[in-house]
KEKE-3310 file (N, C-alpha, C; in steps of 0.2 Angstrom, whole numbers, plus 5000, padded with zeros to 4 digits):
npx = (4652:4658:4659:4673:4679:4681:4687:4700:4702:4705:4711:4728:4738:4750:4745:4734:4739:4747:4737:4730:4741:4739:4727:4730:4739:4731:4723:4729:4736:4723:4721:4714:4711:4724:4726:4713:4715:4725:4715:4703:4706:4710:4695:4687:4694:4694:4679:4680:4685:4674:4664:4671:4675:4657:4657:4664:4657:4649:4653:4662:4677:4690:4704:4714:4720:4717:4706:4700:4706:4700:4685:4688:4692:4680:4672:4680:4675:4663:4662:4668:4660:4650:4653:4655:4642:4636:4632:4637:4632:4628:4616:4607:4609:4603:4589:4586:4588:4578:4569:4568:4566:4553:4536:4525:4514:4504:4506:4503:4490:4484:4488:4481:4466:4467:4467:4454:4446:4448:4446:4433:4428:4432:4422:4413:4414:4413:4414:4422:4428:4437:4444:4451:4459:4466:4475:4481:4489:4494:4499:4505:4501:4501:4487:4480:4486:4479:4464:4464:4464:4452:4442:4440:4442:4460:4454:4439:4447:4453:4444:4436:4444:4449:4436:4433:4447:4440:4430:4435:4440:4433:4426:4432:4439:4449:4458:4462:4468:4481)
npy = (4198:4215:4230:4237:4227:4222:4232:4232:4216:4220:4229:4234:4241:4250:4253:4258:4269:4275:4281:4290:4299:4305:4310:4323:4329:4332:4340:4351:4357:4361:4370:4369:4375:4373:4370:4362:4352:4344:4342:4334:4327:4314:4309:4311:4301:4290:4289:4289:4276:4267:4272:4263:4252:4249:4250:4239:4231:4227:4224:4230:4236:4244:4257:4256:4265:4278:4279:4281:4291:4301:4297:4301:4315:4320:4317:4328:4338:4340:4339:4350:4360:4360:4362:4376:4379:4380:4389:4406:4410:4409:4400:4404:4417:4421:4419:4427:4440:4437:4438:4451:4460:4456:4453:4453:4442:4447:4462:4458:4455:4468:4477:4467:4470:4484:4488:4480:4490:4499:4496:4495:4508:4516:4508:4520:4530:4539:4533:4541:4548:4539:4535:4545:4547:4534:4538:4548:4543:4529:4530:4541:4552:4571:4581:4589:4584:4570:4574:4577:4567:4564:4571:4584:4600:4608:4616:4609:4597:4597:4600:4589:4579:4584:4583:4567:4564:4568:4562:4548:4548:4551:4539:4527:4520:4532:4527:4514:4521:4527)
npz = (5319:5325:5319:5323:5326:5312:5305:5312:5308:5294:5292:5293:5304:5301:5290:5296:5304:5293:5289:5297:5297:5285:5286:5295:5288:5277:5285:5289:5277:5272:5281:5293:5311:5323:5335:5335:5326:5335:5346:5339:5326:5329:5334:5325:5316:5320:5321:5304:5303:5306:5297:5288:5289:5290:5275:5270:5278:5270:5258:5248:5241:5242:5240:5254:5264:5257:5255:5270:5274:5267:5271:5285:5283:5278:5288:5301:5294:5293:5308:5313:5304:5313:5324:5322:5320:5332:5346:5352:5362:5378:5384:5396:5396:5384:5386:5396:5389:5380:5391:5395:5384:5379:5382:5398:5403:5408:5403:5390:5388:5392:5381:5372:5376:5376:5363:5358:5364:5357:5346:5345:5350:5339:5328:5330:5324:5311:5293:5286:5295:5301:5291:5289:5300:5301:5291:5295:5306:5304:5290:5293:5286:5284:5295:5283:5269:5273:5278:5264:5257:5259:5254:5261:5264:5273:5286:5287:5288:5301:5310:5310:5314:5326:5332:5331:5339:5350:5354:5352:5365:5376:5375:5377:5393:5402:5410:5404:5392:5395)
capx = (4658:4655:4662:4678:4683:4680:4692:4703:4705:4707:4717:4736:4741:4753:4740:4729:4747:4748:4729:4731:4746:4737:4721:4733:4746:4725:4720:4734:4734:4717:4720:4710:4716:4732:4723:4706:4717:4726:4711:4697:4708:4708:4689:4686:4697:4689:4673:4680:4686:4666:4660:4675:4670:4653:4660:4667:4653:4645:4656:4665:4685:4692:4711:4712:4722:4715:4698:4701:4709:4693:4680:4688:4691:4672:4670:4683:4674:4656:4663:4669:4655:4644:4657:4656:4637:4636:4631:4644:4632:4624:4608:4605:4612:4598:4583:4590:4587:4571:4563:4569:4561:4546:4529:4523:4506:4499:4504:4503:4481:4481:4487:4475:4462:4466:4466:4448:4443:4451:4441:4424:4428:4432:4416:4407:4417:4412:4418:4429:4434:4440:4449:4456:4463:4470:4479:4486:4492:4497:4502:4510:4501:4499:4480:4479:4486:4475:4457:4463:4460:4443:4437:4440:4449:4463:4450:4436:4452:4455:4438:4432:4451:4449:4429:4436:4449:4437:4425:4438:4441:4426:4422:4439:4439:4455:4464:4466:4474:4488)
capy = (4202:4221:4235:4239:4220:4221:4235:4228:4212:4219:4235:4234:4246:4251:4257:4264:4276:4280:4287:4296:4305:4309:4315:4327:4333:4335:4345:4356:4359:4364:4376:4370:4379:4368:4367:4359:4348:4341:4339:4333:4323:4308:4308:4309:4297:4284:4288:4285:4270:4263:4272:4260:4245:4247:4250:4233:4222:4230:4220:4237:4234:4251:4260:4257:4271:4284:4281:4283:4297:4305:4298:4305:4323:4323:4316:4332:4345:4339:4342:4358:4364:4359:4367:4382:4383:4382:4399:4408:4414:4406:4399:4409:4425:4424:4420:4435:4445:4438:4440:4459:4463:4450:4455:4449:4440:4454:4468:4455:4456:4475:4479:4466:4474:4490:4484:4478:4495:4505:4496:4496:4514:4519:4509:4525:4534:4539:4531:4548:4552:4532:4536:4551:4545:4529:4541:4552:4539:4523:4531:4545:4558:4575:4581:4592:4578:4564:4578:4578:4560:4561:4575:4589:4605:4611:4617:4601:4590:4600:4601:4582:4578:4586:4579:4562:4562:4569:4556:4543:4547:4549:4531:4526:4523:4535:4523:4510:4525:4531)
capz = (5321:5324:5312:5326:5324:5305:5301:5315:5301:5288:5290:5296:5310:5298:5285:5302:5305:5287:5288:5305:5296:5279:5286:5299:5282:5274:5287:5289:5271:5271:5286:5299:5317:5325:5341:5332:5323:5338:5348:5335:5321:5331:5334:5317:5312:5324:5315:5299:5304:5310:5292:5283:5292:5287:5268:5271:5280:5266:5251:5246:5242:5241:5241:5263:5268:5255:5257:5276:5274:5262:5275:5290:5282:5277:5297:5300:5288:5298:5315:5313:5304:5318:5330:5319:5320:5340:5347:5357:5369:5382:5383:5399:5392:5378:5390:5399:5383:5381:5396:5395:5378:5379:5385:5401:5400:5409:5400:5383:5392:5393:5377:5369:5380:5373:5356:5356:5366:5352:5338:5345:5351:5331:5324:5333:5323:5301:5287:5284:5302:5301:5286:5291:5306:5298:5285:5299:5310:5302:5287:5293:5284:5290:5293:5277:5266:5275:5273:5255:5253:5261:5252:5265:5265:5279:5290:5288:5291:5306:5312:5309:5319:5333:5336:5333:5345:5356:5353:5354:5371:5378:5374:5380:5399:5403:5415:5400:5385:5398)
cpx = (4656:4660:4670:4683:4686:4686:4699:4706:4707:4713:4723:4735:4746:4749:4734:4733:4745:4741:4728:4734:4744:4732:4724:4736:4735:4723:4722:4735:4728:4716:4716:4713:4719:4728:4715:4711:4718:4718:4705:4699:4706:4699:4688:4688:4693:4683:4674:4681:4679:4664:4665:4671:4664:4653:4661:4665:4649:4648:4659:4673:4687:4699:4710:4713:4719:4708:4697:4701:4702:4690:4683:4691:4686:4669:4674:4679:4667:4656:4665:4664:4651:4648:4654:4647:4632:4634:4636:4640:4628:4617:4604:4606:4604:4591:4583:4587:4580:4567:4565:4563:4554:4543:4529:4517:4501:4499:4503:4493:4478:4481:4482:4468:4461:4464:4457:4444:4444:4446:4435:4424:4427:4425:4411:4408:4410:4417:4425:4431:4439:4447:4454:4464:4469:4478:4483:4490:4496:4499:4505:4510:4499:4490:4477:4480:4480:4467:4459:4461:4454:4439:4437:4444:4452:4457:4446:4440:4452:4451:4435:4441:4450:4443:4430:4439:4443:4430:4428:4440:4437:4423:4427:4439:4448:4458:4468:4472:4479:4495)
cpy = (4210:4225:4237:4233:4218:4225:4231:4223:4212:4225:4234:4240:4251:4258:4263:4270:4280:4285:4291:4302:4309:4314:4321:4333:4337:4340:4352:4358:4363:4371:4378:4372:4372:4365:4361:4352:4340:4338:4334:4327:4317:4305:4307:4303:4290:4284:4287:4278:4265:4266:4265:4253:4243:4245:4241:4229:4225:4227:4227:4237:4241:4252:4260:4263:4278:4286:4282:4289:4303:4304:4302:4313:4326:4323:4325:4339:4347:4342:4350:4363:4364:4364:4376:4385:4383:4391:4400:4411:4409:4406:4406:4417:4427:4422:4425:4440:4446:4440:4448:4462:4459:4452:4451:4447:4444:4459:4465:4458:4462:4478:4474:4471:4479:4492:4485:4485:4499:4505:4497:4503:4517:4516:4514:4530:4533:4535:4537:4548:4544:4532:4541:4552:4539:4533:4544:4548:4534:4525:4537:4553:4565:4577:4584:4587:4572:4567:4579:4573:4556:4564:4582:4596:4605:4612:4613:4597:4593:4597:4593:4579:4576:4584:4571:4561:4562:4563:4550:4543:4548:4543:4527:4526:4527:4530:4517:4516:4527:4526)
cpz = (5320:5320:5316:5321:5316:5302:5304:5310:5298:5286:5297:5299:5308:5293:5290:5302:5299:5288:5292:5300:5289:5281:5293:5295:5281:5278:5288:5284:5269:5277:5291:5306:5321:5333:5338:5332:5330:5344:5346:5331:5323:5333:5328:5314:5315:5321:5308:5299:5305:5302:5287:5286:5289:5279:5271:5272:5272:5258:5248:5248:5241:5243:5249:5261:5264:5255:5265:5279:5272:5265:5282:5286:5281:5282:5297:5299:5293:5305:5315:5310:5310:5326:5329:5321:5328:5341:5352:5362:5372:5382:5389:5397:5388:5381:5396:5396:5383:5386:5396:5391:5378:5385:5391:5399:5403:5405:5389:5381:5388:5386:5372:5371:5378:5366:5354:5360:5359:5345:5340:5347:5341:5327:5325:5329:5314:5298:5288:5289:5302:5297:5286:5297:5306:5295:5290:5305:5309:5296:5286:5289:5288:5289:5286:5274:5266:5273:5267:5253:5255:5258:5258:5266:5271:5286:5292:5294:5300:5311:5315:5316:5325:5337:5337:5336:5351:5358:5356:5363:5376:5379:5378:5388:5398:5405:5409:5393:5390:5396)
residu = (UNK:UNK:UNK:UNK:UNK:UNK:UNK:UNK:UNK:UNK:UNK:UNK:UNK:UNK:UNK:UNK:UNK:UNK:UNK:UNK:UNK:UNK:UNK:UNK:UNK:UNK:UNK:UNK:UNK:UNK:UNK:UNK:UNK:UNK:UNK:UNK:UNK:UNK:UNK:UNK:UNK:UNK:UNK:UNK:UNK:UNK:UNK:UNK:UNK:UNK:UNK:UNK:UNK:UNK:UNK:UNK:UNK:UNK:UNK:UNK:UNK:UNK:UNK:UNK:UNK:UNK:UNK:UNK:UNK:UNK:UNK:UNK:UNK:UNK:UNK:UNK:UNK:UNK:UNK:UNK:UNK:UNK:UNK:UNK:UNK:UNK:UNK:UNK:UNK:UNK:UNK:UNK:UNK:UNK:UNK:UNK:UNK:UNK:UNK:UNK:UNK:UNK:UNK:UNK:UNK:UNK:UNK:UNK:UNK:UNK:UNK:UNK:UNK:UNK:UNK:UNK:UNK:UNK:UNK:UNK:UNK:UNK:UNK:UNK:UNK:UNK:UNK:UNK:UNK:UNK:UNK:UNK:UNK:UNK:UNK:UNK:UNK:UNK:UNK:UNK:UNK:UNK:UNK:UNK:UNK:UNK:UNK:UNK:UNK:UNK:UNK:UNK:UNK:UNK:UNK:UNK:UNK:UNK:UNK:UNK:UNK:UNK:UNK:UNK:UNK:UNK:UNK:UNK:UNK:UNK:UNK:UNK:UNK:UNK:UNK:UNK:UNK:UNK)
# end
């Protein structure tokens, strides 16, 4: 006998009604939206029905209509989270998005490409001009600052600076740094 059949048996039409009508007061009580309720209760309740069922082929004698009631509001509680954690936007809408901001596989190439130009260009470079340049670049110091933590005065830092860019570009085909 399948699990429909089973509640079918055992539970009166009477006891189904009363359970309809508790898990509707429950939910209303609880303050789920009036449009949800109406649409949705009955689903629920239909899947409490197939969880009791199983309770029951299962040897499990229970209060019918309140345990009904208690599985279909945790049925109830499920759906609506599930509803709740739906995206409100469209799938198309957010591969929209991405393809905006997301690299294409060419320009993904060039800037690897440029990448591995930019580090074999700086091992041409010193330990200090390396350092210097890191310090005034990636960490946003100014040249003064960054020649003070290689050892260099104002003028050095200047000096060591301006040879390394020029180094750096040099090595660099121009058409890849624009």
């Amino acid at each position: 006998m399948d699990a429909s059949t089973s509640v079918a048996g055992r539970i009166t039409n009477q006891q189904l009604d009363e359970a309809r009508e508790g898990l509707v007061r429950l939910l209303h009580k609880k303050r789920f939206p009036r449009e949800w309720i109406e649409r949705e209760a009955p689903e629920a309740m239909a899947r409490a029905e197939g969880d009791f069922a199983a309770r029951l082929a299962a040897g499990k004698e229970d209060d019918t209509v309140k345990l009904l009631v208690v599985i279909a509001y945790r049925r109830a509680m499920k759906m609506l989270g599930a509803q709740r954690a739906k995206p409100t936007v469209s799938i198309e809408t957010v591969f929209h998005l991405a393809d905006e901001s997301t690299p294409s596989p060419e320009e993904e190439a060039i800037r690897h490409d440029r990448q591995e130009r930019v580090v074999e260009a700086m091992s041409h470079l010193t330990e200090r001009e390396r350092m210097l340049l890191k310090l005034r670049y990636y960490d946003g110091m100014s040249i003064r600052e960054a020649g003070r933590h290689v050892g260099w005065g104002k003028s050095s830092a200047n000096r060591h600076h301006g040879v390394a860019l020029k180094q750096l570009k040099a090595l660099l085909d121009p058409r890849l740094t624009a």
